[in-house]
C-alpha positions as CSV (number, residue, x, y, z in Angstrom):
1,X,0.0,0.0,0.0
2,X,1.5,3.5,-1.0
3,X,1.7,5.4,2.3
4,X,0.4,9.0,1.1
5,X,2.5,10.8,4.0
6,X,6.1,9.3,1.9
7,X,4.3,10.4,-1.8
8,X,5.9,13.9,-3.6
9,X,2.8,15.9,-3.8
10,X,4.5,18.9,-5.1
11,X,4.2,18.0,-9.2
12,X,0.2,17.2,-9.2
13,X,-1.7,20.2,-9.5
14,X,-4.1,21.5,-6.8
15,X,-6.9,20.7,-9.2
16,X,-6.3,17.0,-9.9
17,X,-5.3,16.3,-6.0
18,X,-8.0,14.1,-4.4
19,X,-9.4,15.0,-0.8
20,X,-6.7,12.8,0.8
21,X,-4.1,14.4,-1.1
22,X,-5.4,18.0,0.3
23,X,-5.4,16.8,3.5
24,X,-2.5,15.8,3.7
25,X,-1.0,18.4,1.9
26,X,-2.2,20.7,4.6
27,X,-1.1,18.6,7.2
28,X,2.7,19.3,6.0
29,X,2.3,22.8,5.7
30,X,0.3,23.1,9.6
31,X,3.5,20.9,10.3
32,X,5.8,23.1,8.8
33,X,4.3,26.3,10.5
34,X,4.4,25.2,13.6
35,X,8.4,24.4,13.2
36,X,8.9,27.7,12.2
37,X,7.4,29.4,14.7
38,X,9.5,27.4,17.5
39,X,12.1,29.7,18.3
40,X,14.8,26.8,19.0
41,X,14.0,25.3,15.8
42,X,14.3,28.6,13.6
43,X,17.7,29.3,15.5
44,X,19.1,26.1,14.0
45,X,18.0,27.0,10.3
46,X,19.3,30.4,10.4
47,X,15.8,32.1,10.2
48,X,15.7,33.5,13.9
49,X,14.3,36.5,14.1
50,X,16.7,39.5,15.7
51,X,16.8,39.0,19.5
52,X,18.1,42.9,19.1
53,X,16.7,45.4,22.4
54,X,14.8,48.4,20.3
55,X,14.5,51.4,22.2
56,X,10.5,53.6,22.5
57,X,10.5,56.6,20.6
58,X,10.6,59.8,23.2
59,X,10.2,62.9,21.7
60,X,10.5,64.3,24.6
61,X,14.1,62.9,25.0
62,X,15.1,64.0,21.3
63,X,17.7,66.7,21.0
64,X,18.5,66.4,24.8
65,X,22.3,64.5,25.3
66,X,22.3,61.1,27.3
67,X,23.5,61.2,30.8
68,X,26.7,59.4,31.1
């Protein structure tokens, strides 16, 4: 029996895909999403999004010099 979660879906065109096909189809791509959005995960493929502090905009604090 061909096991539908080994099959290459990406050549048959959304329109001749059967309902399993869909499914499964968006199975991978709910999969996929939820990888991505695992910080740990996106760190290891270089897609981590910048950890960098940003600072509020004052305008009350613009033109004045920092305090050292």
């Amino acid at each position: 029996m061909d096991d539908i979660r080994h099959r290459d879906l990406s050549q048959i065109p959304e329109e001749e895909m059967s309902l399993e096909e869909r499914r499964e189809l968006k199975r991978r791509f709910e999969e996929f999403v939820g990888l991505m959005r695992r910080p740990s995960v996106a760190e290891k493929l270089g897609t981590s999004p910048s950890k960098k502090q940003h600072r509020r905009w004052d305008p009350a604090s613009m033109g004045k010099r920092p305090r050292s």
